[in-house]
Backbone as JSON Lines, residues from 0, in Angstrom:
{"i":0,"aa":"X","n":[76.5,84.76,90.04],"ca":[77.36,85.93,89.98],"c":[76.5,87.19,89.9]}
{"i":1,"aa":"X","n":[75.78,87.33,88.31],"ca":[74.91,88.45,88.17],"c":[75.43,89.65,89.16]}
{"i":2,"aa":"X","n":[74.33,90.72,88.71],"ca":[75.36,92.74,89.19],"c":[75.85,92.59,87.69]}
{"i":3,"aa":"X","n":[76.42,94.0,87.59],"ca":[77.05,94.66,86.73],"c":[78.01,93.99,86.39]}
{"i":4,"aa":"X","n":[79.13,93.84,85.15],"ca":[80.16,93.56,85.2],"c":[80.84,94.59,85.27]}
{"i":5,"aa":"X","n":[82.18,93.8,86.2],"ca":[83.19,94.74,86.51],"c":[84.19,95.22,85.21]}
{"i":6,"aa":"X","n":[84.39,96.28,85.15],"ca":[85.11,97.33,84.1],"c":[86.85,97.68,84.38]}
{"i":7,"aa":"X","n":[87.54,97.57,83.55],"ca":[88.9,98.13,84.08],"c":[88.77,99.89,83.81]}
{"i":8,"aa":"X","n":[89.38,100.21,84.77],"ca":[89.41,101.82,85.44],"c":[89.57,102.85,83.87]}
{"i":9,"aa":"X","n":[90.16,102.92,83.33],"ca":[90.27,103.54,81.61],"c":[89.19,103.53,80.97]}
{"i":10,"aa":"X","n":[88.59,102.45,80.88],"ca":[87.2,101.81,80.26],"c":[86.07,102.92,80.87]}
{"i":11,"aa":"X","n":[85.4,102.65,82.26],"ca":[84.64,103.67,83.1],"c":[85.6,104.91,82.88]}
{"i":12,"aa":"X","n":[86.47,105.03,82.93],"ca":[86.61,106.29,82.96],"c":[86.34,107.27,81.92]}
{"i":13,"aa":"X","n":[86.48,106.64,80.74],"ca":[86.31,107.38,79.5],"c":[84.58,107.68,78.76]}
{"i":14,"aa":"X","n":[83.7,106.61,79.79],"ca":[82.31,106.43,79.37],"c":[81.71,107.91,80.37]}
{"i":15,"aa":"X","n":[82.17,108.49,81.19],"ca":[81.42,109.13,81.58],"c":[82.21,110.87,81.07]}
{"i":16,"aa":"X","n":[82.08,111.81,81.01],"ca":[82.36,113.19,80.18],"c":[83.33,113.57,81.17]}
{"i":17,"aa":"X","n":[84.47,114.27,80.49],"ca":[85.51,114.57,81.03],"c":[84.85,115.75,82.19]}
{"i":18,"aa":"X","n":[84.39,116.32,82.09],"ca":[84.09,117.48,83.1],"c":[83.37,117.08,84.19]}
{"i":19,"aa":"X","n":[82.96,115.82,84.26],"ca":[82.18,115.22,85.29],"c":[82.95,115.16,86.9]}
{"i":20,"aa":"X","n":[82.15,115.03,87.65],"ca":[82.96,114.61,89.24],"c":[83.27,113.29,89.21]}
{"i":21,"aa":"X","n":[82.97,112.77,88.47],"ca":[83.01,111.47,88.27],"c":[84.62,111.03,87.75]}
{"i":22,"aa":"X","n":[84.65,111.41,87.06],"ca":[85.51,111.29,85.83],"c":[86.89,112.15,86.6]}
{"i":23,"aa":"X","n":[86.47,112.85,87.47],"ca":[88.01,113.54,88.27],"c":[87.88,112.7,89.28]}
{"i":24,"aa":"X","n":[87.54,112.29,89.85],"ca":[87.59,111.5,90.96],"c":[88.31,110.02,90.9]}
{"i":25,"aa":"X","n":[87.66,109.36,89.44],"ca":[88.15,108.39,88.93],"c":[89.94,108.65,88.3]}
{"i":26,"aa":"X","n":[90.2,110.05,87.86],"ca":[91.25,109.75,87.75],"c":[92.49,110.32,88.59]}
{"i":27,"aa":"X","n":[91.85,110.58,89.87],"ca":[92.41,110.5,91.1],"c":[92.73,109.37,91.54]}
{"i":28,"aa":"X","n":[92.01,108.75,91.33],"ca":[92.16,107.14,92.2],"c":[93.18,106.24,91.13]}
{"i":29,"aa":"X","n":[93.46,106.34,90.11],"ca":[93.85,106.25,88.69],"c":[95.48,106.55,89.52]}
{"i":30,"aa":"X","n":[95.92,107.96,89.49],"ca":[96.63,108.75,90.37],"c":[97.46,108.06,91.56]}
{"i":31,"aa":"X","n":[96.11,107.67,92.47],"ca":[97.1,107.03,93.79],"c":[97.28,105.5,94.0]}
{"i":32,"aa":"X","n":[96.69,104.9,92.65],"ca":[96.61,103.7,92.44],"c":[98.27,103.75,91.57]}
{"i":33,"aa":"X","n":[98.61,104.33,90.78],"ca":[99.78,104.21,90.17],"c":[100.93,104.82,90.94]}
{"i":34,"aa":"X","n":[101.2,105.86,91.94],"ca":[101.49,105.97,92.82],"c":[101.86,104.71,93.78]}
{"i":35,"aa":"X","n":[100.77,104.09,93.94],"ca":[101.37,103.01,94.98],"c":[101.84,101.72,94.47]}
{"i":36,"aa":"X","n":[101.08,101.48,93.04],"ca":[102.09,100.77,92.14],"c":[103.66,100.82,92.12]}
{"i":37,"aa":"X","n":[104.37,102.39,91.77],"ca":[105.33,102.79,92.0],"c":[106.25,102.28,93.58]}
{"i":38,"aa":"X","n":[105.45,103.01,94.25],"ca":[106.76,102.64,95.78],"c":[106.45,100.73,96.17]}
{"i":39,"aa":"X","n":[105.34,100.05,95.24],"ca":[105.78,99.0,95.66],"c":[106.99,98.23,94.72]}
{"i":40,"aa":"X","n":[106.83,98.56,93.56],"ca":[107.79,98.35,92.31],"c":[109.38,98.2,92.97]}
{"i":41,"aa":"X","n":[109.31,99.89,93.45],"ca":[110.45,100.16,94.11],"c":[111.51,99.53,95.02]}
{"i":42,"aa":"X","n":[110.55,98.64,95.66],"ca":[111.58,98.1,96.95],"c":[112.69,97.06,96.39]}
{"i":43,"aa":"X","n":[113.13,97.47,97.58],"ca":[114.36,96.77,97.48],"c":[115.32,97.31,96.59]}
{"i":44,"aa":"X","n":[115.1,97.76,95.13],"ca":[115.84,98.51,94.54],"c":[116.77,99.65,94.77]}
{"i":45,"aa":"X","n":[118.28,99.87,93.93],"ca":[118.83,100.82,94.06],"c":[117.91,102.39,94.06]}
{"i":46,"aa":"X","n":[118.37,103.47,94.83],"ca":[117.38,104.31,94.71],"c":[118.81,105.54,94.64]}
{"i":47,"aa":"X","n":[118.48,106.31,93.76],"ca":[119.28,107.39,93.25],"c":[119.07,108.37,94.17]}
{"i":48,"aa":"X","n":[117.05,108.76,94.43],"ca":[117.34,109.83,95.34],"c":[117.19,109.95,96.95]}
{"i":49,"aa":"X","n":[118.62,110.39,97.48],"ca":[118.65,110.46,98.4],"c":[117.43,110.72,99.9]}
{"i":50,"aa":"X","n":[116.47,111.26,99.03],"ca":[115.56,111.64,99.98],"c":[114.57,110.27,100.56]}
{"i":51,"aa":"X","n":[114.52,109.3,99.39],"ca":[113.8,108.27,99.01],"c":[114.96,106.65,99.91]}
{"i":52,"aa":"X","n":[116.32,107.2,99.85],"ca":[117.01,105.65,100.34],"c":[117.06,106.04,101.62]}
{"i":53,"aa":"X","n":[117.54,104.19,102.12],"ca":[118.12,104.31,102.87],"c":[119.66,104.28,103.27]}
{"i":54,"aa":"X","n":[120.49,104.1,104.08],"ca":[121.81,104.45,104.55],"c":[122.3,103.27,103.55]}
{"i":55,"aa":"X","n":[121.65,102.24,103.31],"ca":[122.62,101.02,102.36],"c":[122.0,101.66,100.72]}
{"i":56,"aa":"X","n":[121.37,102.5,100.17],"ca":[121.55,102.82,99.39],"c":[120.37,102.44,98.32]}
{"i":57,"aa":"X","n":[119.36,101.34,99.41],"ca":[118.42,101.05,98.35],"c":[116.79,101.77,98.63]}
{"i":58,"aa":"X","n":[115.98,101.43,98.51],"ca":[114.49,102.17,98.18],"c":[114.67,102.2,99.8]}
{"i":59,"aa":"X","n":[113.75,103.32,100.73],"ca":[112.96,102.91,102.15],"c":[111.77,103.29,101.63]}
{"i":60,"aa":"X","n":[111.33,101.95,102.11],"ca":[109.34,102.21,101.45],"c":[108.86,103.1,103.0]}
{"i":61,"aa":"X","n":[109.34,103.37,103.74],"ca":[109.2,104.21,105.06],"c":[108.87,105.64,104.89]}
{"i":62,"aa":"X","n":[110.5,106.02,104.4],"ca":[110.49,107.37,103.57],"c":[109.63,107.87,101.61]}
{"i":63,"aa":"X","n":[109.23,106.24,100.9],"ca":[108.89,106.89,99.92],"c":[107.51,106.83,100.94]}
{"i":64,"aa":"X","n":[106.74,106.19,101.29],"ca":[105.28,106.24,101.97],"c":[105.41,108.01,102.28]}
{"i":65,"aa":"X","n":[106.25,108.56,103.3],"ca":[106.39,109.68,104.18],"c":[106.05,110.81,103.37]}
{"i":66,"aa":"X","n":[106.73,110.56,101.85],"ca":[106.63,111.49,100.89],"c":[105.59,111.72,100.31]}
{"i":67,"aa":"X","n":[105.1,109.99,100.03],"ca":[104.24,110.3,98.55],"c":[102.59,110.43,99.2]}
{"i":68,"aa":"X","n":[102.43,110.03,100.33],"ca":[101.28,110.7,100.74],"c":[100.77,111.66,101.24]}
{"i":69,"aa":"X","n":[101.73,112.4,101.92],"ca":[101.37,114.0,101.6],"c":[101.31,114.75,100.45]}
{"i":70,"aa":"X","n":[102.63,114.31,99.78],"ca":[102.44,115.33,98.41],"c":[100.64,114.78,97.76]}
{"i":71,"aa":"X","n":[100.12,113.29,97.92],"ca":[98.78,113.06,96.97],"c":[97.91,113.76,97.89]}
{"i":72,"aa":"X","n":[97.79,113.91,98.86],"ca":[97.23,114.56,99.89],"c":[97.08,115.8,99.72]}
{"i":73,"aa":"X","n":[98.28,116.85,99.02],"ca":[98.59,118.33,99.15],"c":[97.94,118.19,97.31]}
{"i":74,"aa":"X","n":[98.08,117.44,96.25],"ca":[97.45,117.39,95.35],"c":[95.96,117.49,95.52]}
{"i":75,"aa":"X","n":[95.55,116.79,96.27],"ca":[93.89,116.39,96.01],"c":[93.02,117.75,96.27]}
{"i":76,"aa":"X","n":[93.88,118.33,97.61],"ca":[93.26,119.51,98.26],"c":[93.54,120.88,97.35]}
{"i":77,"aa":"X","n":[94.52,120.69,96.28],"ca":[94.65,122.01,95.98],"c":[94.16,121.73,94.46]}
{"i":78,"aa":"X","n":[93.79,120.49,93.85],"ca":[92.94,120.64,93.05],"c":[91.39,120.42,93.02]}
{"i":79,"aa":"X","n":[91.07,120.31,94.44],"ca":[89.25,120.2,95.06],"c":[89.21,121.96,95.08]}
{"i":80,"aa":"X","n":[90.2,122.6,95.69],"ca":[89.6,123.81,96.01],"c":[90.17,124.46,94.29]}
{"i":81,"aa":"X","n":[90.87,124.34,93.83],"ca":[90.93,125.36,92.51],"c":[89.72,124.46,91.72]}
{"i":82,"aa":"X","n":[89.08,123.53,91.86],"ca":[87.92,122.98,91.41],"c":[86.9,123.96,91.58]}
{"i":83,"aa":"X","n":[86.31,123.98,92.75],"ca":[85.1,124.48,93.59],"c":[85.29,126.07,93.31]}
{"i":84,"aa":"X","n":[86.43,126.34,93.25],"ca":[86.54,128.95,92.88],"c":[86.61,128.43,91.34]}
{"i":85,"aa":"X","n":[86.8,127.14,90.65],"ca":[86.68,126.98,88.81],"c":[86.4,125.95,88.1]}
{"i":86,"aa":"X","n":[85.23,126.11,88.38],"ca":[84.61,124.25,87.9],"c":[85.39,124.07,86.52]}
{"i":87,"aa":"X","n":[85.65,125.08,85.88],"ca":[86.25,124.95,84.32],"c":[87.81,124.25,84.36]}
{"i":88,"aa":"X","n":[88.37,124.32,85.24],"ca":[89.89,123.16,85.91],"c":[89.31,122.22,86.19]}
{"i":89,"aa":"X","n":[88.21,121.39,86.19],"ca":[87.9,120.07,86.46],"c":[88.64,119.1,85.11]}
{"i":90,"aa":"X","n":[88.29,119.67,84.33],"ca":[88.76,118.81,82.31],"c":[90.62,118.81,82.83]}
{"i":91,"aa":"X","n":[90.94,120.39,82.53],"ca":[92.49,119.65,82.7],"c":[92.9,118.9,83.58]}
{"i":92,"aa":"X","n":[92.79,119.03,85.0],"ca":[92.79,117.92,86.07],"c":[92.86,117.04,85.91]}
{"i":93,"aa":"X","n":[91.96,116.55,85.19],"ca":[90.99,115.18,84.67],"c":[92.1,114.36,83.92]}
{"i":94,"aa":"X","n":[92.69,115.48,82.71],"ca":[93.91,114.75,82.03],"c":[95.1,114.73,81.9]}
{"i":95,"aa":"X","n":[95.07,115.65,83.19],"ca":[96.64,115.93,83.62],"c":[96.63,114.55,85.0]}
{"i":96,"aa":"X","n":[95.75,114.0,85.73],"ca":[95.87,113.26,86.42],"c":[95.99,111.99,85.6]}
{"i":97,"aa":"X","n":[95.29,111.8,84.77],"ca":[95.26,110.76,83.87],"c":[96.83,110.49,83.08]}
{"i":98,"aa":"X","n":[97.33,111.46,82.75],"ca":[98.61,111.56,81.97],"c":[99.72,111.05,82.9]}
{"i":99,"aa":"X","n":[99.76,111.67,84.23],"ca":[100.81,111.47,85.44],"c":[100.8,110.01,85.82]}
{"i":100,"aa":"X","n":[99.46,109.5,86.23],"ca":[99.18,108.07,86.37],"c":[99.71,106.96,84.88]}
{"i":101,"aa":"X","n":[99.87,107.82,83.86],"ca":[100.11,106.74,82.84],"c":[101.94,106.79,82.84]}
{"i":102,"aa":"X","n":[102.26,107.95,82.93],"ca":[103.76,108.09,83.51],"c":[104.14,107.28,84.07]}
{"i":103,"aa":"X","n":[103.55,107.22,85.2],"ca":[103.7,106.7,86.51],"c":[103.74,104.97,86.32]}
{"i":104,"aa":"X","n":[103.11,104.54,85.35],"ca":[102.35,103.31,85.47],"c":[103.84,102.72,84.47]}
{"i":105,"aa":"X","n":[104.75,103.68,83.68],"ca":[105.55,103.17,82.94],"c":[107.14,102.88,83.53]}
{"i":106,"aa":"X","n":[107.41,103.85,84.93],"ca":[108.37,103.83,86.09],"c":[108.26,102.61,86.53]}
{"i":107,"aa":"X","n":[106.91,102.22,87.19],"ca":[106.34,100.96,87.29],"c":[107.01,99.46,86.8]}
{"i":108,"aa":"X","n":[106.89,99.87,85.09],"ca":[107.23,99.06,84.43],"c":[108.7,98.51,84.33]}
{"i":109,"aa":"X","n":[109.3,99.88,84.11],"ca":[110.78,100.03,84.31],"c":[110.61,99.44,85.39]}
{"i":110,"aa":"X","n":[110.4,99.75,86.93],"ca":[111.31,98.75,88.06],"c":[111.29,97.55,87.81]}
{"i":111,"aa":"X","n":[110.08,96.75,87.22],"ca":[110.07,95.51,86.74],"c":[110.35,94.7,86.17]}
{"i":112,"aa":"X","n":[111.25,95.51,85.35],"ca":[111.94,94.94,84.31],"c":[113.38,94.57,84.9]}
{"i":113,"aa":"X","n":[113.67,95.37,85.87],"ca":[114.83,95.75,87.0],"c":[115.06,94.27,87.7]}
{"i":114,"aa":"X","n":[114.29,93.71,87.73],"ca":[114.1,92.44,88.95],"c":[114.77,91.86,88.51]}
């Protein structure tokens, strides 16, 4: 086997300093990893918002895909560039991405419980 052992994502994430590139990057991926947790959770399920179903009323993983990767897309870019004009927005980033992903990771849970 030998190499490094592998780490769960919280673990690395917390060993290296919140202000790091490291440490925003990681909880980006944190971000679109719980994100896609989410629209897979989702399927098949009743879906409330209209923007998200389809015509029978339940999830379209078509339309959540359509959504949720631009909006992580329109995220990444508008917190790389308010990064780069303020390295000092790297920390909140850091735990405002971290916070959304733990949100996120509990929607998750809820659909699962749904099954």
């Amino acid at each position: 086997m030998g190499g490094k052992p592998v780490r769960p994502l919280a673990v690395v994430a917390f060993m290296c300093p919140l202000l790091s590139a490291q440490a925003w990057d990681i909880s980006f991926s944190a971000l679109v990893a719980a994100r896609s947790a989410d629209l897979y959770s989702s399927r098949g399920l009743y879906e409330s918002n209209p923007l998200l179903r389809s015509p029978d009323g339940r999830f379209s993983m078509a339309r959540g895909v359509a959504v949720a990767v631009p909006s992580l897309v329109f995220v990444q870019v508008v917190q790389k560039w308010a990064i780069r004009k303020w390295p000092q927005a790297r920390k909140p980033f850091t735990i405002v991405n971290f916070a959304v992903a733990g949100a996120t990771v509990g929607v998750v849970a809820h659909n699962e419980r749904l099954r």
